[in-house]
N, C-alpha and C positions, 0 to 999 in steps of 0.2 A: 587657486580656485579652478574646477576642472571648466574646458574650452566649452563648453555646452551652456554653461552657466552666464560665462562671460560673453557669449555672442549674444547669447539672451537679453542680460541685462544692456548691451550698449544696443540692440537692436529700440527698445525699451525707451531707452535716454532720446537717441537719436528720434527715434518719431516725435518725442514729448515734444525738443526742442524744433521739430520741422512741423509742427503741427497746432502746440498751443501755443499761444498771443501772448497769453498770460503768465506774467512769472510765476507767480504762486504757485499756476497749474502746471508749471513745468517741474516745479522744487516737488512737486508732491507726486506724480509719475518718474519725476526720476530717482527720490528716496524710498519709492514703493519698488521697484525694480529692482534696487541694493538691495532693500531688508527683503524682497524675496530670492535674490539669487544667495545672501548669507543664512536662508532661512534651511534653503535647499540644500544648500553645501554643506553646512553645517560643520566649519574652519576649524573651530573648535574644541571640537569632540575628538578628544585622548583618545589613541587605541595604543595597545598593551602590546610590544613587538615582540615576536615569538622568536625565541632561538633552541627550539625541538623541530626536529621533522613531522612532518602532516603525519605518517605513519606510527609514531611514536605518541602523538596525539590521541588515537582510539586505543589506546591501549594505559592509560592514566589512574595509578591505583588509589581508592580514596584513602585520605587522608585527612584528618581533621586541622592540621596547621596549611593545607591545600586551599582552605574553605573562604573566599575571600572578606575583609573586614566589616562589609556591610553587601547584604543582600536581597535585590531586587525581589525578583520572582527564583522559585526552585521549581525547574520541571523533573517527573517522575517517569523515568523511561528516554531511550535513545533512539525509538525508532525516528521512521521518515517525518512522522507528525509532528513527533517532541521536538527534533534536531531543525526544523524548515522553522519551527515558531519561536524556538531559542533564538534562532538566527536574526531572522526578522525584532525580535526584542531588542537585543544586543545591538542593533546598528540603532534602533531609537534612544539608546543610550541607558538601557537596563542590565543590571551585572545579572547575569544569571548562572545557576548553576543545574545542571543536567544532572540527576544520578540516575544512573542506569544497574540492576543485580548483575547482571551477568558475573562474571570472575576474572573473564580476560579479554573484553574487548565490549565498543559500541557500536552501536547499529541496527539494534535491533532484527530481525530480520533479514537485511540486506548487508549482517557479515557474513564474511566465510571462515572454512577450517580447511586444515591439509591432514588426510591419513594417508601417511607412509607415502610420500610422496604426490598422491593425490588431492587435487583442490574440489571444492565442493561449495555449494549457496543454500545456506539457511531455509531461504526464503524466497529470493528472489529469482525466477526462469526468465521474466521479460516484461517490457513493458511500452507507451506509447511515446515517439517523441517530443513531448508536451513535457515530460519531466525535465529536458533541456532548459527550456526560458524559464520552468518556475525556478530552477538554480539561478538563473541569470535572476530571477528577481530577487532572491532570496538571500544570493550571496555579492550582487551590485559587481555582477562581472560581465564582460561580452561573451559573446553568444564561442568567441574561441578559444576563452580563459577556462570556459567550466570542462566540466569532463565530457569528452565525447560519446555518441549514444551512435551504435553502428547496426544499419539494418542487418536483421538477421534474414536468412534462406538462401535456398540453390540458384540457379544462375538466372533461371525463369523465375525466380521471384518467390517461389515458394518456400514459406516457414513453419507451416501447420500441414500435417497429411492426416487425415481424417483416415482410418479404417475402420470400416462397418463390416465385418464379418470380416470377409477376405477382398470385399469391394474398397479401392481408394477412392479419395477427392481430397486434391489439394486447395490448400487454400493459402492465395498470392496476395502479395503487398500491391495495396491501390484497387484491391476489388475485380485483378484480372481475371477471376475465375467465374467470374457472372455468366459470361457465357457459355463456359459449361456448363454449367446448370440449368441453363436453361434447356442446351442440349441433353443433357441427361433426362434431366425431370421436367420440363416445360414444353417438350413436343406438341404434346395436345390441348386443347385450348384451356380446360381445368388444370392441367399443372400451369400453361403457363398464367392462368390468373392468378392460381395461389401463391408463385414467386412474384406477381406484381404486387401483391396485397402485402406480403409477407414484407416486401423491400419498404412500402409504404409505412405500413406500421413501426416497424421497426427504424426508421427514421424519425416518425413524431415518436418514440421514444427514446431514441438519443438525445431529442430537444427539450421533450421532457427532463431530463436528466443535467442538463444545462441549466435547467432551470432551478432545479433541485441543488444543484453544488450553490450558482447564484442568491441561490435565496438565502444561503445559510451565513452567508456576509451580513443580514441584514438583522435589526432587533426585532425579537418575535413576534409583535405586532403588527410589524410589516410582512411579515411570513405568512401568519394565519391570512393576510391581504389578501397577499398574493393563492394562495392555497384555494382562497374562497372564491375566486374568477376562474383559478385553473383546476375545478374539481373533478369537471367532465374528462379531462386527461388523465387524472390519477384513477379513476372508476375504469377508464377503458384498456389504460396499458400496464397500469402498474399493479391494481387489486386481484387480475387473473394470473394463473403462474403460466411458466414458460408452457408447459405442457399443453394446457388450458385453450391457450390461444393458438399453438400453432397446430393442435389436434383441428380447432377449428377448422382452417383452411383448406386441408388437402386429407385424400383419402389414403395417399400416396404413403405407407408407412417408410418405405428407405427415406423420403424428401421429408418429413417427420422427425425422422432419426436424423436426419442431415444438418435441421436447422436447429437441433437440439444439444447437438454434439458435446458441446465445449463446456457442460459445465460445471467440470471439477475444476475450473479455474472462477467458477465463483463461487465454489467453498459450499456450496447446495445442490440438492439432485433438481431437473428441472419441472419436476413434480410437486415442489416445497418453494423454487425462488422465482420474484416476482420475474414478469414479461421483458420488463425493464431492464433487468442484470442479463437474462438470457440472452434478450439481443445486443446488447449492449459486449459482450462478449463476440460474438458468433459475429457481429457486423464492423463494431469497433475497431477491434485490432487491423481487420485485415485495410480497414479504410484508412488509421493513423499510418498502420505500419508496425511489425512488431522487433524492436527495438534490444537493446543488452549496451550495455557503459562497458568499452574499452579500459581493460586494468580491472573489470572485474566489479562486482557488486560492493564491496569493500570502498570505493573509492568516491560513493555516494557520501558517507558519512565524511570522509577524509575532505570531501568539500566545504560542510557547514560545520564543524569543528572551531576551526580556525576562524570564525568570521564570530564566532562566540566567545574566544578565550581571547581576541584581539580587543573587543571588549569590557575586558576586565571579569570575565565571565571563566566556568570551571566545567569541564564535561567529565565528568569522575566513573569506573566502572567500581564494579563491587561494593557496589552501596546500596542493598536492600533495605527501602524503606518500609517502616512496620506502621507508621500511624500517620495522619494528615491531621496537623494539632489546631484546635477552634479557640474560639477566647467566647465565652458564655456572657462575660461584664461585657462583650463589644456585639451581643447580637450573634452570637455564633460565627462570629468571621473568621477566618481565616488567618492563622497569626504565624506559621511555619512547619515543618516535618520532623518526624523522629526514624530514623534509623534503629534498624536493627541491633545494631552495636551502642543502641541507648544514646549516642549524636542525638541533638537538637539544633536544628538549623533552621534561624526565625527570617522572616519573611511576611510580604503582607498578601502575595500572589503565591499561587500555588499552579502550576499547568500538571494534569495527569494525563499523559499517555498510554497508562496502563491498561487501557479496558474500562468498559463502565462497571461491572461486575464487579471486578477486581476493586477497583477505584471505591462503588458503594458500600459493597459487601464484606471489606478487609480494611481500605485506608483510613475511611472515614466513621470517627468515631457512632456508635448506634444512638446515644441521645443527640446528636448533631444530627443525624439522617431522621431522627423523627422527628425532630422540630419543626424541619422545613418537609416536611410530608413524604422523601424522597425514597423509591422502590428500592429495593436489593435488584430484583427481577425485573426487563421489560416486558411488560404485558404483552403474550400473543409473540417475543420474539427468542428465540432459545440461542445459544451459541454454533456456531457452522461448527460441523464437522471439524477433526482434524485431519493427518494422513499418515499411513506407513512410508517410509519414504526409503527405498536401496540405492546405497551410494553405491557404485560401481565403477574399482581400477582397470583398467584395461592395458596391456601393455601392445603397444601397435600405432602404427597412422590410420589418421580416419579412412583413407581411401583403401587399405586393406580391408578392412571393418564395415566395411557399406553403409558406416554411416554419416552424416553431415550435421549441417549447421541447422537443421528443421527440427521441429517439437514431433513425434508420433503420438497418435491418440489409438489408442485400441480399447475397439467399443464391440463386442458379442452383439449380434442379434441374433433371433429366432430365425424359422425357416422361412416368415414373410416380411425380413428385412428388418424386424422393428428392436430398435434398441429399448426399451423399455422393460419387457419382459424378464432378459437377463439381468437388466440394475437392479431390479427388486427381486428376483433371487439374488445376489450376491449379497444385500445390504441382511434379507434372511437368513444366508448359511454360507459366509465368505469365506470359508473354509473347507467348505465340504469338496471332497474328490472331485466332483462335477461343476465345481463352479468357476469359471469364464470371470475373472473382476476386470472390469474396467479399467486402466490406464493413461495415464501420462508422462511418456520417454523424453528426456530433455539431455542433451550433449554438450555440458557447461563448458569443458576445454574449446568447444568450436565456437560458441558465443563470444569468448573473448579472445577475439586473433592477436594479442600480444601475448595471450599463454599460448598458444596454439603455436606459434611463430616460436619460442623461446622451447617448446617441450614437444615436440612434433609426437615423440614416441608416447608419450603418455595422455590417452584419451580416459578423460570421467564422463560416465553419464548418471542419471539418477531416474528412478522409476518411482513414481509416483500414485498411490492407491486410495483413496478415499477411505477414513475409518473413524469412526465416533469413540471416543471415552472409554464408553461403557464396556467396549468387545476387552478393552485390557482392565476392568476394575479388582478380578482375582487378583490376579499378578501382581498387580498395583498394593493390594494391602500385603505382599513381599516385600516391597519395597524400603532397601534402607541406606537411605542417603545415594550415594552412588555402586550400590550392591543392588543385585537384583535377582530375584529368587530363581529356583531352578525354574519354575513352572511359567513364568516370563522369557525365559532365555527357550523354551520348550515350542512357544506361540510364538516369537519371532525367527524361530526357523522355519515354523510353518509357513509364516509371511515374506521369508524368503525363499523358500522355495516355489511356492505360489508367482512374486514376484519375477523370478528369474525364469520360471516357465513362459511367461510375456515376453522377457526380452530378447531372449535364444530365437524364440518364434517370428519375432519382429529383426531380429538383428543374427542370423546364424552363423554368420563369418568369427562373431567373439568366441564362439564355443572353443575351449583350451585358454585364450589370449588372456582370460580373467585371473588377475593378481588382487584382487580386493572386492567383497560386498561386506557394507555393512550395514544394519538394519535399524532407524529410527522409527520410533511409534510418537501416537499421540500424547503418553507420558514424556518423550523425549522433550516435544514441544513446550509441555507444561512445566520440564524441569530447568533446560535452560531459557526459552523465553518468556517465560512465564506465565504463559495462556490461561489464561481462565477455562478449567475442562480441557486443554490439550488443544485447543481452538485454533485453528492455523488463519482466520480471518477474519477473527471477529467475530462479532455480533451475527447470525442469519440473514440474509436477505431476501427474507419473505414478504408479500403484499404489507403487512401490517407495518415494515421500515417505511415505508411509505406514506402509506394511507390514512393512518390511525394518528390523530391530532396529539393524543397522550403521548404516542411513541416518539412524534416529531420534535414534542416538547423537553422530555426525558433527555433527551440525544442532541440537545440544543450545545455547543460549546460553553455559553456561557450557564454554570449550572444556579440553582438558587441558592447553594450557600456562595454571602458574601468571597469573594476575593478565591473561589474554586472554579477553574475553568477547565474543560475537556479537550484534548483532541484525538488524532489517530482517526483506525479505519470505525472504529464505534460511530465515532462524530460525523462522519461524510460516507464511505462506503471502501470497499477492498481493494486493494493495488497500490500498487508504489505510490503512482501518480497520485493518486485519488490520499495517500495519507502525503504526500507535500502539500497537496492543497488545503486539506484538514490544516495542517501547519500555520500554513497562510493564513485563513480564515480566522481562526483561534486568534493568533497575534493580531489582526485588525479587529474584530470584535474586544479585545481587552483596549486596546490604544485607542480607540474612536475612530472618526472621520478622515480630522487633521493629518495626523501622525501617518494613518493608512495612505493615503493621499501622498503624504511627502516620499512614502519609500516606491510608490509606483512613479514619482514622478523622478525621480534620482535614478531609477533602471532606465526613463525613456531617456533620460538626459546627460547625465555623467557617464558614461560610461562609451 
């Protein structure tokens, strides 16, 4: 029994007997102290010992005699959501089994690939250090077992360099760059009120937002509770969009464009997403810190893997599920999944990580969705964006290359600083000769300094573009299987040439050094990870994810058909982080109280 447990209980004993008179009162403190340190420890509980390597693990092809004898819950999908709440199950002593489509590997988003010697991330550029402990909770490890998360930036601390035009602002871990700002923009006494306002708000919506993750632990009537004291904060920070409120403030369009900057990392223009995400972006990061897992994004998954198939649990790839099967004689409950390959694998839980879209509008059967009244559509909330994304080989050290371990943002403005102008020409004619797209340069090889250390000469970067569905729907009815017509392969040269005009311009020293681009679209998205629409984030996060009591409801994890429950970035909101804790959430809301209860007290204590 771990040392945590046993100080516990004889601390426990000891008082009983230093303190009660009474025998009885002592036999019954000190058998309450046993049956809770065996409650906690749970002695017990079989785990399954693995003799495959963690590596060898995300890469598991299904198979039907793989499928174990009796099954728990089946979750649908391998991202951060599916993989934190499988996890979490499995230590409560549920077999679960994970199937994820993909064809060679798990994780959702957060794996990677290598062209021609190049490594590349799905999905993942970066994140807060917060995704640390939820590993430690998740996977019942110390804080020096899980995988390491290593601040990213230059030596001053910067990770994010803002360009507005040809003007920089960096932006430093712990918020050092406040006082440049203020120097820049807050000289006079209107600028600097509108950065005191600006700090202010943007802080009760961070708390906001706390509040918002907290709440979704709770059953929905304690939601709407909470929702109906705190509505004056949903009306103020979360109903107006980013634009909305920070147009308010200042006249100032550069310090406009400044606090606006960031957000093609929340999958919406700041014209569409609430105030909430925007600051929550533009303040967050730089206050947590922005973060990358040493070994690479890959080594997310490689953690909660193992903590599933230990118990008795299966994470399978290449198991495209085609239907989420009900039992009509049981109330439409929930009775197991069908695979694509006609598998049926019964079960009386079901966790879908796929999307809610996905999830209503394809798994679940349409007399089951109309019984319990449930939309295809969220009212009022469309799917984000997806993006163009260039992977780019390099052959060289960063320090020839100018460039480092920091993300570039290149943002066009007009001639009176204001970023807005050009984002809506580009989203109108992102192609056209004269148009300036927005980006996002990120330098994976330097994020993870054991590739970087291991491969000095081979730098990847990846340029990132904001691009919806639609711009590729011709193309797309080309499409066949993994062929792709000419008039697609026509548009993605166009997207990279576009793209690569950005990075020459931001990075000139690569010009010649380039041994590889190659070009992913919002088809890509949808083809291996299976996006709903090509969606790199989910659901929108517009006022209405928010505000709208329907929508709150809809997005609940636990959903109204019997024995079907939600998670991922649908269920909570965008980012790594934010879908482990989706994870969490999901597995306490199915387990109850108790159970919830017992694994946060096993992270404070065992370990």
């Amino acid at each position: 029994m771990p040392l945590g447990v046993v100080l516990g209980s004889a601390a426990a004993v000891g008082a009983s007997l230093y303190y009660a008179e009474d025998w009885r009162v002592r036999g019954i403190i000190a058998g309450s102290a046993a049956i809770f340190g065996l409650w906690l420890a749970d002695p017990f509980r079989k785990k399954v010992s693995l003799n495959r390597p963690k590596r060898a693990l995300l890469h598991d092809k299904f198979d039907v005699k793989k499928i174990p004898k009796k099954v728990d819950v089946v979750v649908i999908g391998s991202g951060m959501g599916s993989l934190s709440s499988a996890a979490i199950l499995s230590r409560l002593g549920y077999v679960v089994v994970v199937l994820e489509a993909h064809p060679d590997v798990c994780g959702g988003a957060t794996h990677q690939f290598d062209l021609k010697g190049y490594r590349f991330d799905s999905g993942l550029h970066y994140t807060v250090p917060w995704s640390g402990p939820l590993f430690q909770l998740t996977c019942l490890k110390k804080a020096s077992e899980v995988v390491p998360f290593e601040l990213m930036g230059e030596e001053d601390g910067t990770f994010d360099r803002i360009i507005l035009g040809e003007e920089e602002f960096k932006i430093k871990q712990g918020e050092k760059h406040l006082p440049e700002m203020y120097k820049r923009f807050g000289s006079g006494p209107e600028g600097k009120r509108a950065i005191d306002k600006y700090l202010k708000l943007s802080n009760d919506a961070m708390a906001t937002l706390k509040v918002f993750f907290l709440a979704r632990l709770l059953p929905k009537w304690m939601q709407n509770l909470i929702w109906y004291f705190c509505n004056g904060s949903l009306e103020r920070l979360a109903k107006p969009t980013g634009e909305e409120v920070i147009r308010s403030l200042s006249k100032d369009r550069k310090l406009v464009s400044l606090l606006s900057s960031m957000w093609i990392d929340t999958g919406a223009r700041p014209d569409r997403a609430s105030f909430l995400m925007v600051a929550a972006v533009f303040r967050g990061l730089a206050m947590e810190g922005g973060v990358y897992p040493r070994g690479g994004s890959q080594r997310l998954a490689s953690e909660l893997v193992p903590v599933i198939e230990e118990g008795g649990g299966r994470v399978l790839i290449d198991a495209p599920v085609s239907e989420i099967l009900t039992d009509e004689r049981r109330g439409g409950r929930v009775c197991g999944v069908r695979l694509q390959s006609g598998v049926e694998i019964l079960c009386d839980r079901v966790v879908s990580g796929a999307g809610y879209r996905a999830t209503m509008g394809r798994l679940v059967p349409r007399p089951t969705r109309e019984r319990f009244g449930i939309p295809v559509e969220v009212p009022g909330v469309a799917q984000s964006c997806g993006f163009v994304m260039l992977n780019i080989g390099i052959e060289g050290r960063a320090e020839e290359l100018g460039v480092s371990n920091c993300n570039v943002w290149h943002l066009p403005v007009d001639k009176d600083g204001d970023m807005y102008s050009p984002m809506l020409s580009y989203f109108d004619a992102p192609l056209a000769d004269d148009t300036d797209p927005p980006a996002f340069i990120t330098v994976g090889s330097l994020k993870d300094q054991s590739y970087s250390e291991k491969h000095p000469e081979k730098t990847s970067c990846q340029v990132l573009l904001m691009a919806p569905l639609k711009w590729f729907e011709v193309s797309a009815s080309e499409s066949d299987g993994d062929k792709r017509g000419e008039e697609y392969m026509k548009i993605k040269k166009k997207w990279e040439e576009k793209g690569m005009k950005v990075f020459y311009k931001r990075f000139p020293k690569t010009q010649g050094r380039v041994r590889l681009v190659d070009v992913s679209t919002p088809l890509s998205i949808e083809k291996w990870l299976h996006s709903h629409s090509g969606s790199a984030v989910g659901l929108d996060v517009t006022p209405e994810r928010f505000c709208d009591p329907q929508v709150r409801d809809i997005l609940d994890p636990v959903s109204k058909i019997p024995g079907l429950f939600m998670t991922g970035q649908d269920t909570l909101l965008c980012g790594v982080t934010l879908a482990q804790m989706s994870g969490v959430v999901t597995a306490f809301r199915m387990s109850g109280f108790l159970p919830s209860l017992k694994i946060v007290l096993q992270s404070l204590f065992l370990v």
